[in-house]
N, C-alpha and C positions, 0 to 999 in steps of 0.2 A: 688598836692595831700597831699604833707607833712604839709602841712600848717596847718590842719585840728589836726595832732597831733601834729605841733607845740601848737599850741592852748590849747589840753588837756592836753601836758605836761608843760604847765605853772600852768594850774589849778590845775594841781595836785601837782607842786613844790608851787603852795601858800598854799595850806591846810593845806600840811605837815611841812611849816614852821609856821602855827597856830599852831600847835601843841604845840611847843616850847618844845618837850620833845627829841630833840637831834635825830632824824633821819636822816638817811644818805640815804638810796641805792636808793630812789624815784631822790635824787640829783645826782644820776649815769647813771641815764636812759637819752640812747638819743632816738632821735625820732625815728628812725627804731626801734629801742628795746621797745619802746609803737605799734610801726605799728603794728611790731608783738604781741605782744600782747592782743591786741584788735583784731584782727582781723583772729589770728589763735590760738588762748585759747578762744578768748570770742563771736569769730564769729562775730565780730561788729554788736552785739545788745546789749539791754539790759538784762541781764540775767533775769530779773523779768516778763518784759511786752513783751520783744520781739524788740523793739522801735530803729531804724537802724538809726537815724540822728546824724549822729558824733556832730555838736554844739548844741545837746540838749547829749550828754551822758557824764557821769564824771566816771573814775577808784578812788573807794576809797578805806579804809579801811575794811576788812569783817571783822575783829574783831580789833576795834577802840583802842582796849587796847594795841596793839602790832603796830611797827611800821609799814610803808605799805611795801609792798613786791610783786615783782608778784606774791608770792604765800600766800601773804594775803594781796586779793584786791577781788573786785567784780565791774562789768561792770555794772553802772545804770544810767537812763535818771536823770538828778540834782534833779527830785524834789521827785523821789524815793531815791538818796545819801542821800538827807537833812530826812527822813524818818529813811533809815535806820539806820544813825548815830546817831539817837535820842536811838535807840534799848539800854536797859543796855545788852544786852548776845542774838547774832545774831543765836548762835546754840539754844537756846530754842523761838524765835522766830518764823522759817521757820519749814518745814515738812522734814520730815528725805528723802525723796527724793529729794528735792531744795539740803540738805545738803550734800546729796552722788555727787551730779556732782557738786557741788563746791569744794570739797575736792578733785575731780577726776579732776577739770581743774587747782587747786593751784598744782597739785602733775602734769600734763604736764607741770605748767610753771618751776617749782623748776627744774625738767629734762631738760628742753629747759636752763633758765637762770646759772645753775651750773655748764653751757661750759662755762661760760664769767670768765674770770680769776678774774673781780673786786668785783665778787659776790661770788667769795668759800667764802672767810672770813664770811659775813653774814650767810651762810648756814652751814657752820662749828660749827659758835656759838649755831647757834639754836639747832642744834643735839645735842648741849653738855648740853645747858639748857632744853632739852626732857628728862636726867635722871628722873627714877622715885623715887619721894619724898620717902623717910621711910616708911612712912605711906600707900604709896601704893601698897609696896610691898607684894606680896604675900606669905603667911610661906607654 
């Protein structure tokens, strides 16, 4: 049975090393910690179409600009990934319902992956670059 996310988590360590922009925590994941993921965040389907056949579906980036994370990923059959990744900005893409339970399954996974000791660091950072700009702040 592991073989199947052995598989995805290859695919998902090559994409992320396309990337070339220095991501780490996709190279932290072992295969139970994709099991779970897929399969108790993303229900082993495709978040889009529904689509349950583990070597037709790819975990990749929900917002391509930030590195992957399980709490910024999305569960898609490949030839909706290669879709979505064309998107410039995935939140003005989808309907503000798509976007609420994707929000609502990166914020189970950040709960679930924030026990793993090798992932405070990542989740630490991020909180610290969520201040809000000057500009956003309210007088």
């Amino acid at each position: 049975e592991l073989s199947k996310y052995k598989i995805l988590l290859k695919q998902l360590k090559r994409s992320e090393a396309e990337y070339g922009d220095g991501s780490r925590i996709a190279f932290l994941l072992q295969q139970q910690d994709l099991k779970y993921l897929v399969e108790n965040i993303w229900a082993a389907h495709s978040a889009l179409s529904a689509c349950d056949d583990l070597y037709d579906l790819a975990v990749v980036r929900w917002d391509k600009y930030f590195e992957w994370s399980p709490w910024n990923c999305i569960l898609l059959t490949k030839d909706e990934a290669t879709a979505h990744l064309k998107l410039a900005n995935a939140e003005k893409a989808y309907g503000i319902g798509f976007i609420r339970k994707m929000k609502h399954r990166h914020t189970l996974a950040k709960n679930y992956f924030s026990q793993i000791p090798e992932m405070a660091p990542f989740l630490n950072a991020e909180m610290s670059n969520k201040n809000p700009a000057k500009n956003d702040l309210i007088n």
